[in-house]
C-alpha positions in Angstrom: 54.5 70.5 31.0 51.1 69.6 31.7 49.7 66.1 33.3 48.0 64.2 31.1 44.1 64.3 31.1 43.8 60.5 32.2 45.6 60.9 34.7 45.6 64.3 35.9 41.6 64.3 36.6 42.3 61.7 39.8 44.5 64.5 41.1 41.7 65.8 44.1 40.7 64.2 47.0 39.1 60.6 46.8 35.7 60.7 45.1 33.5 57.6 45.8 33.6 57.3 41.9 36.5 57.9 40.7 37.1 54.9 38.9 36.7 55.7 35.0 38.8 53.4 33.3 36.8 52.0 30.3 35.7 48.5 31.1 34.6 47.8 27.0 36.8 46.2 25.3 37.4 44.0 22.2 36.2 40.6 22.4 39.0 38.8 24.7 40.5 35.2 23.6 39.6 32.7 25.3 42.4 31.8 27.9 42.0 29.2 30.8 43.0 31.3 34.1 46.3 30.9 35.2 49.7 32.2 32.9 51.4 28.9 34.1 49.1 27.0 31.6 49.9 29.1 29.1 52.8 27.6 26.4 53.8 28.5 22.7 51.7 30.8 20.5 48.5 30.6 23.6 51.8 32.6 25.8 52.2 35.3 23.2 48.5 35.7 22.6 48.0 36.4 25.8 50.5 38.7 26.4 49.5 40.5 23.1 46.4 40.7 24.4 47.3 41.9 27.9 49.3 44.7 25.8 46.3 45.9 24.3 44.7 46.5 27.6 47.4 48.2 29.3 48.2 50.5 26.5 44.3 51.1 25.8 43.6 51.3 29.6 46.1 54.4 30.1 47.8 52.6 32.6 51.3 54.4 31.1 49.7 57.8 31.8 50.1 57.3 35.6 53.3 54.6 35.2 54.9 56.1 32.5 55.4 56.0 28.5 51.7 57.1 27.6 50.3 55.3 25.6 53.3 54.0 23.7 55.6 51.0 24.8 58.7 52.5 23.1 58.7 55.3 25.2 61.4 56.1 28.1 60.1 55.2 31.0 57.2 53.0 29.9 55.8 51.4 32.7 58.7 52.1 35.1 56.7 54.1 37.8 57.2 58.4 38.8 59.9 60.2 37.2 58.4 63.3 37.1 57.2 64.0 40.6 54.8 67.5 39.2 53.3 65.6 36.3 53.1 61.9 38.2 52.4 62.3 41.4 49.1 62.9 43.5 48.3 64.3 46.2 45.2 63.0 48.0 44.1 65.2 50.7 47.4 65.0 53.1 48.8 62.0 51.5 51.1 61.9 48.2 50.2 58.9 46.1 53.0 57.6 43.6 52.6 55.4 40.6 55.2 52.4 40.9 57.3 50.9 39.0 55.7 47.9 37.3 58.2 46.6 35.0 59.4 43.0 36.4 62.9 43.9 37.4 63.2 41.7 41.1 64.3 44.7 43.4 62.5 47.5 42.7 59.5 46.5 40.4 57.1 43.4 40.1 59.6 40.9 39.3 59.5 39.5 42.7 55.7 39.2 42.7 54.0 36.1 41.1 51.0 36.7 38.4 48.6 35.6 40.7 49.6 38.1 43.0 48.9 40.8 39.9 45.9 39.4 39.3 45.1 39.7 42.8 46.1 43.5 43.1 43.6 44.1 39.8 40.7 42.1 41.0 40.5 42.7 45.1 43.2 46.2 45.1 45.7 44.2 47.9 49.0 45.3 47.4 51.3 42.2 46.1 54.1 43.2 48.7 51.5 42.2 51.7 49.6 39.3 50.1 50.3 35.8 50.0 50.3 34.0 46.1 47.0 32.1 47.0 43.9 32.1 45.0 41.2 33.8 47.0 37.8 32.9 47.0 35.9 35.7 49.4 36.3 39.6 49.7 35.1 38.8 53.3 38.1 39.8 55.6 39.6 36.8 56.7 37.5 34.6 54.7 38.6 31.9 51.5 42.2 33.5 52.2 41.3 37.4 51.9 43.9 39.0 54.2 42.1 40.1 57.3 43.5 43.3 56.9 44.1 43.6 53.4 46.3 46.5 52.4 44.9 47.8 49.5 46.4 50.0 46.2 46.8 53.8 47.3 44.4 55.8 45.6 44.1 56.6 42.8 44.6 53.2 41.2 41.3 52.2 39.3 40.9 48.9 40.7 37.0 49.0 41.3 36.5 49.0 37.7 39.0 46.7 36.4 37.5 44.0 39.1 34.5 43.8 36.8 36.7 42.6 33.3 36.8 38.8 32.7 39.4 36.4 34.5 41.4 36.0 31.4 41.7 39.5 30.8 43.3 40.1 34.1 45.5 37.3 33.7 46.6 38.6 30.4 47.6 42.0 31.8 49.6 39.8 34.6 51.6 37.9 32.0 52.4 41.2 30.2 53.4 42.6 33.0 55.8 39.7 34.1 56.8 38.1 30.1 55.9 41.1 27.8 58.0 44.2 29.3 61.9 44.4 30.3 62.6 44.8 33.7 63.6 48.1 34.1 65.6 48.8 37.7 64.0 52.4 38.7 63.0 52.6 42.7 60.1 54.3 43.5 59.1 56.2 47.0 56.2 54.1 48.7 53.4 56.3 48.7 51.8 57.8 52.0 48.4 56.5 53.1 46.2 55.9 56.0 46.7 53.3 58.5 43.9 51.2 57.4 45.5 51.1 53.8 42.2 52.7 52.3 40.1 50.4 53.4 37.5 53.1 54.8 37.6 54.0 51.1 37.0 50.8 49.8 33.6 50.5 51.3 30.7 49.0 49.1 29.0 52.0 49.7 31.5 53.9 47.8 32.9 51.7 44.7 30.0 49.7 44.6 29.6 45.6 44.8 31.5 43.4 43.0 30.1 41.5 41.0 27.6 44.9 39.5 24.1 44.4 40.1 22.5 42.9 37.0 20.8 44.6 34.8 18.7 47.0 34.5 18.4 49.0 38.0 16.1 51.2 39.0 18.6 54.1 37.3 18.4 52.4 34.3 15.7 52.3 31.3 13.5 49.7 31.8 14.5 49.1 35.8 11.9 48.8 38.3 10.4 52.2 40.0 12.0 53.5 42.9 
């Protein structure tokens, strides 16, 4: 059986852009930020929409289920070590399990916390639910040494789609899928959590550099 392309072409050793998930999407709704606002048909509108993006952002060919979210294992992290699994120079990566079951998924996590993994990459299990204000280490409650997502979670380009959009993909993630109890190996990593990887020299600033640049038509001369 064969990895699937999305995910099978993160497979080699970290490339400074790697990050190809496709940041174009339909027109979101307008949602205020934060799920806890969220009541009645607003709730399910958002978690339709978060849905959308998960199933149209591949996230279920690294998590599980493809692109359908009827499919065993949708969402529930590596069960097939050969087709799921990465290795990344020394280090074997491993897609978790996201449903929200309390013990072995993301049930235990809050949305901010989500929405905190898909803007600045810090892994939930070593981040406090706060609302952070700076990617500055130690600054407007950025961890001073922030753990980040093992590689080769696409983070660096889903930091760049709107607020509601990553709260949507939260409140699917907590209110739109069954908590499914599946434990999943931590994967290996460095000892500064990726950070040397998460350089601006390598995934770029956040927020992009307005447009156009000097690469693109109509940018100033280099």
């Amino acid at each position: 059986m064969q990895r699937s392309t999305e995910c099978s072409r993160f497979s080699s050793w970290f490339l400074p852009i790697i990050f190809v998930v496709a940041a174009c999407t339909a027109p979101a709704p307008s949602y205020t930020s934060g799920a806890n606002m969220q009541s009645g048909q607003a709730a399910q509108d958002q978690i339709a929409h978060g849905r959308f993006l998960v199933v149209t952002h591949a996230c279920g060919d690294c998590h599980g289920g493809g692109s359908d979210p009827a499919a065993f294992g949708w969402l529930d992290g590596v069960r097939n070590p050969e087709i799921q699994e990465f290795k990344i120079g020394p280090f074997t990566t491993r897609p978790k399990n996201l449903t929200p079951d309390n013990t072995t998924g993301t049930g235990r996590f809050s949305e901010r916390q989500l929405f905190n993994a898909l803007r600045y990459g810090l892994r939930p299990e070593e981040t406090a639910d706060v609302d952070i204000t700076s990617i500055v280490p130690g600054q407007g409650n950025f961890p001073l040494h922030p753990h980040y997502l093992a590689v080769p979670m696409p983070w660096p380009s889903w930091r760049h789609m709107p607020d509601q959009d990553l709260w949507a993909i939260a409140a699917y993630l907590k209110r739109g899928v069954k908590p499914v109890s599946h434990q999943v190996k931590d994967s290996d990593g460095p000892p500064d959590f990726w950070a040397s990887e998460y350089t601006v020299e390598k995934i770029g600033p956040h927020p992009e550099l307005p447009y156009p640049t000097a690469r693109e038509k109509g940018g100033p001369d280099r």
